[in-house]
C-alpha positions as CSV (number, residue, x, y, z in Angstrom):
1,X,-1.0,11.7,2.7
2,X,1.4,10.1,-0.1
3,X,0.2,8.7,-2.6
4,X,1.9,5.8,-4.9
5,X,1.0,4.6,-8.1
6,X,1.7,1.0,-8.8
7,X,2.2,0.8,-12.3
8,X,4.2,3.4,-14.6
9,X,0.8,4.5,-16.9
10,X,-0.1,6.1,-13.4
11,X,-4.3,5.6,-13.8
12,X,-4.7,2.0,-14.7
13,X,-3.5,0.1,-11.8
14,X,-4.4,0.2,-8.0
15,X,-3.2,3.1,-5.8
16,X,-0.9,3.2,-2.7
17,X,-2.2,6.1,-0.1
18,X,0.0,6.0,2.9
19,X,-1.6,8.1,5.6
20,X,-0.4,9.0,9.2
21,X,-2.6,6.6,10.9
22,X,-2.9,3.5,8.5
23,X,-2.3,2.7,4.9
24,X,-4.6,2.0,1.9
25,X,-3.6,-0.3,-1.1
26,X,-6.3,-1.3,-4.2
27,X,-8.8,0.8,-5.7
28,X,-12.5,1.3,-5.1
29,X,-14.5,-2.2,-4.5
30,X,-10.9,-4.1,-3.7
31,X,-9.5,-2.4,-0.9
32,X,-7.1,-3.7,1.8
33,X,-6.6,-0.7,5.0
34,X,-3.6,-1.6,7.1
35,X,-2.4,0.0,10.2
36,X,0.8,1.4,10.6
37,X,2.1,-1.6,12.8
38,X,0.7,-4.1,9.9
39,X,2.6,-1.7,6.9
40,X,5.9,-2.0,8.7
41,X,5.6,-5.8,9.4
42,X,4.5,-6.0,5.6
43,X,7.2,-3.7,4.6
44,X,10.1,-5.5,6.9
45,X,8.9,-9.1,5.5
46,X,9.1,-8.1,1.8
47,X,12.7,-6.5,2.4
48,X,13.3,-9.9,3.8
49,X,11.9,-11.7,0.7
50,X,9.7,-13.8,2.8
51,X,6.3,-12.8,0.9
């Protein structure tokens, strides 16, 4: 699993965990679990600048 911080203080802001079968962004109580498929549509439409 690879985990991302998403700010530069590293402990303060939500977390990125990218694991083989789906990925993980937020923190404990605000959580959002996407599958692989839904990362790489995420992924292709923010390279895009359409979100």
């Amino acid at each position: 699993m690879k985990i991302v911080t998403l700010c530069s203080s590293g402990s303060c802001c939500p977390v990125l965990k990218i694991g083989e079968t789906q990925v993980e962004i937020g923190e404990d109580g605000n959580l959002c679990v996407l599958t692989m498929e839904q990362w790489q549509t995420l992924k292709d439409k923010i390279v895009k600048n359409e979100v």
